[in-house]
C-alpha positions in Angstrom: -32.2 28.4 22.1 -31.4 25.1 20.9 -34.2 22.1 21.3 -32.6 18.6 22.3 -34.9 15.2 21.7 -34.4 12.0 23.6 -36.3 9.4 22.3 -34.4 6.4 24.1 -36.8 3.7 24.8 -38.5 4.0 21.9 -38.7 2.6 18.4 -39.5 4.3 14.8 -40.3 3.0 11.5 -38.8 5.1 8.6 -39.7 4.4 5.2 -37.8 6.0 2.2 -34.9 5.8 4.9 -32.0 5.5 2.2 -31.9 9.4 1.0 -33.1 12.8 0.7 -35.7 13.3 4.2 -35.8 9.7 5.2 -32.5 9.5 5.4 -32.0 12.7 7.2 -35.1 11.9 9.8 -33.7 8.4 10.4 -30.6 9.3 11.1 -31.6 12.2 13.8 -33.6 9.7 15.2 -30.9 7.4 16.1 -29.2 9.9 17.1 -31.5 11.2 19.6 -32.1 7.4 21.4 -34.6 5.8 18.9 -33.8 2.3 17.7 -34.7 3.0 14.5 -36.2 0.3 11.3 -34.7 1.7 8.4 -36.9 0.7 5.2 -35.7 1.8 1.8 -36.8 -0.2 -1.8 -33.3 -0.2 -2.5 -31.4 -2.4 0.0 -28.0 -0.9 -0.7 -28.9 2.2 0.7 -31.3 0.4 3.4 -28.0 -1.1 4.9 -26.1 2.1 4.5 -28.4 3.9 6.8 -29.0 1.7 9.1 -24.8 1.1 9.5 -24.6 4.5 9.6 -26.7 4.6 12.9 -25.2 1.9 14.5 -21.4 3.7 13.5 -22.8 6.6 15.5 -23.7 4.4 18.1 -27.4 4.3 17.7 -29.7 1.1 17.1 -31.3 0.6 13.2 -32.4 -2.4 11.4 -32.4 -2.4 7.5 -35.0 -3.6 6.1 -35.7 -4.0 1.9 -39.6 -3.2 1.0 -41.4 -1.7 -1.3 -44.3 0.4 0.7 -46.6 -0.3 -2.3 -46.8 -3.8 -1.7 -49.0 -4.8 1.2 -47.2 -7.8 2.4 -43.6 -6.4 2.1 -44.8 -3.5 4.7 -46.4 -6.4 6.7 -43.1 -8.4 6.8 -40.8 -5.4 7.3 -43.3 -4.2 10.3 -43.0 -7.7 12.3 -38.9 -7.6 11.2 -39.2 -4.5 13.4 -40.9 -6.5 16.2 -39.0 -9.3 16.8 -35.7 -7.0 16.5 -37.2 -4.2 19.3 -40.3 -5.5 20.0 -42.5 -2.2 19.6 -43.2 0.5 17.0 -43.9 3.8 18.7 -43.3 6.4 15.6 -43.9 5.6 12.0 -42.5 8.4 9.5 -44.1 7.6 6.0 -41.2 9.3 4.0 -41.3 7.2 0.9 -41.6 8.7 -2.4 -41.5 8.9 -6.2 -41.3 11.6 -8.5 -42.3 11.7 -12.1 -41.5 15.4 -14.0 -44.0 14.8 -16.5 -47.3 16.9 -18.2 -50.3 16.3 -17.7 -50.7 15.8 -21.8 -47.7 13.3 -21.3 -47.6 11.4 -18.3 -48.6 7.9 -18.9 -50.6 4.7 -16.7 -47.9 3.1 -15.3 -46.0 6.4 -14.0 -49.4 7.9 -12.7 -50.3 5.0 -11.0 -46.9 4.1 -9.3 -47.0 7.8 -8.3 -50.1 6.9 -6.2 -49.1 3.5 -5.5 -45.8 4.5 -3.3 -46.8 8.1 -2.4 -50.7 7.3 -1.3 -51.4 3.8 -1.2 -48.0 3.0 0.8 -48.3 5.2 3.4 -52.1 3.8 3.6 -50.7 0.8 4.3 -48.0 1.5 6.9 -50.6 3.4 8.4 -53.2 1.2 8.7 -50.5 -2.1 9.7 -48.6 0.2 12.2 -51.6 1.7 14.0 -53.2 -1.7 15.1 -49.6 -2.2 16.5 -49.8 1.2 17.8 -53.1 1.3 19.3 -52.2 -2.7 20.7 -49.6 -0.6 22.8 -51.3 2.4 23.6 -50.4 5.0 21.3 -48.0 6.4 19.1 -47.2 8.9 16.6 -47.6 9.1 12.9 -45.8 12.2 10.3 -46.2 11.5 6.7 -43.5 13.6 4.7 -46.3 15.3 2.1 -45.6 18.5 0.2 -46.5 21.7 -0.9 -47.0 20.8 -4.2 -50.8 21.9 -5.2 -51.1 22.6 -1.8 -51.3 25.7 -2.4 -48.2 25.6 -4.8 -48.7 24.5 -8.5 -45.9 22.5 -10.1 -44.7 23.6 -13.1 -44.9 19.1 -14.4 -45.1 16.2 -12.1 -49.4 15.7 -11.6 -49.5 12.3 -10.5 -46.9 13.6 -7.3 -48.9 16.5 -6.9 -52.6 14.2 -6.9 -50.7 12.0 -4.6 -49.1 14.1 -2.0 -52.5 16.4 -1.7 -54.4 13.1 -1.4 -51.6 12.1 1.7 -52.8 15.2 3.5 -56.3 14.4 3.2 -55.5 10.9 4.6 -53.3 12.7 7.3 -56.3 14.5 8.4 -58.7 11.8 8.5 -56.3 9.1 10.1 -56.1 11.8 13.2 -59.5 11.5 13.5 -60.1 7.9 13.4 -56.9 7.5 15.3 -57.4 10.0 18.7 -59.3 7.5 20.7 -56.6 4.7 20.0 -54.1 7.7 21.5 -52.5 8.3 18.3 -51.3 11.7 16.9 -50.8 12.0 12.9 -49.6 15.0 11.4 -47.8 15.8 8.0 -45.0 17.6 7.0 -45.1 19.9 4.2 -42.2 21.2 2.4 -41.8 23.4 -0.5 -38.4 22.6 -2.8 -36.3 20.0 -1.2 -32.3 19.3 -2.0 -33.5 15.8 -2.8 -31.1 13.7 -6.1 -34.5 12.9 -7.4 -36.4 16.1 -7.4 -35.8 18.7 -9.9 -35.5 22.1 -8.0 -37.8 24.4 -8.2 -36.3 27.4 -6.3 -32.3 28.7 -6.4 -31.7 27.5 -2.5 -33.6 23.8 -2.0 -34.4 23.1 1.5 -31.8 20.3 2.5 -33.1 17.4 4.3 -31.8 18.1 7.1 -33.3 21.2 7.9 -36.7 19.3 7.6 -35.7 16.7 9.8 -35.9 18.7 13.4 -39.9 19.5 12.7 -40.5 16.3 12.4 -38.8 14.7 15.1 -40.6 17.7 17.0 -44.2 16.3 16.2 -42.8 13.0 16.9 -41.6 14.4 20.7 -44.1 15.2 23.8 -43.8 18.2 23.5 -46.3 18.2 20.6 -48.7 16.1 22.1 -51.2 18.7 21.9 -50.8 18.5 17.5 -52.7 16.6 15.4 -54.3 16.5 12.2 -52.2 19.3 10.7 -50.1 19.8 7.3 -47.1 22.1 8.0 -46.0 23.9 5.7 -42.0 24.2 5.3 -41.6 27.2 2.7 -38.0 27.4 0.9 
């Protein structure tokens, strides 16, 4: 049995929307009704997904931020406003991957790893759920991973610090969220077909195959799910 989504009249925020799962959730978004605010750090491949919404008929806005910087998400969350004047679901699906040792890994890599994969989706979260709870709910999925949770990565612990921290943050934003009526859940996969992540298994999870759980938790049908980290196993 195949599960259809219509998300017309509503709007989602996508950040890492120019590849790999962002690209893939923003684009099945569109295409199941949502006008859809896509927000890469490179604004090549911002435009490219968004333009690829709108050729499939579909309603995106591109918009060029870096999640780690607090006023970027601010400016790139009222660019989303004024252009559909609500946010209803924010997928934090930004992310950065550094395959380095522990023994190895340096300042600047370990703290941009927690910059973009923690402290961003901190602050989209925060930003978006005023908006959110302003208009009387709305659904949050960060895209986390299984990486230390449970799953230790062979190199790469400032992603694996960062992404266990996001599902802490996941848990304890559904909390402090539920009386403002909004739901926040993350998505955990195992190895994903992603240009920027090494593989760790021979068959990588392509993006796309990640893409229907999420718009899932985004739908009403889950509207009894929140405060969970789901694990997507390759």
């Amino acid at each position: 049995m195949s599960i259809t989504f219509d998300f017309n009249g509503r709007v989602a925020l996508v950040t890492g929307a120019g590849a790999g799962v962002g690209l893939a959730v923003a684009r099945a978004l569109g295409a199941a009704g949502a006008a859809v605010i896509c927000a890469d750090i490179n604004p090549d491949r911002a435009d490219d997904a968004a333009d690829a919404i709108v050729s499939a008929g579909g309603r995106a806005l591109a918009q060029h931020a870096d999640v780690a910087n607090r006023f970027q998400v601010s400016g790139m969350i009222e660019a989303g406003r004024d252009a559909f004047g609500r946010i209803d679901i924010l997928v934090n699906a930004a992310g950065v991957f550094k395959h380095e040792t522990l023994f190895k890994l340096d300042e600047w890599d370990w703290r941009r790893a927690l910059d973009v994969n923690l402290t961003g989706a901190f602050f989209c979260t925060q930003l978006v759920s005023r908006v959110m709870a302003d208009e009387g709910g709305g659904v949050i999925v960060n895209i986390a991973s299984d990486a230390a949770y449970p799953n230790a990565l062979a190199e790469g612990i400032g992603y694996a610090a960062s992404r266990t921290g996001l599902i802490g943050m996941t848990i304890q934003a559904a909390r402090e969220l539920a009386a403002s009526g909004i739901r926040v859940n993350a998505v955990c996969p195992g190895d994903v077909a992603e240009d920027d992540l090494p593989p760790r298994s021979p068959q990588p999870t392509p993006p796309d195959m990640i893409a229907p759980l999420v718009l899932f938790l985004c739908s009403d049908r889950a509207r009894a799910i929140s405060g969970q980290a789901i694990r997507i196993a390759s």
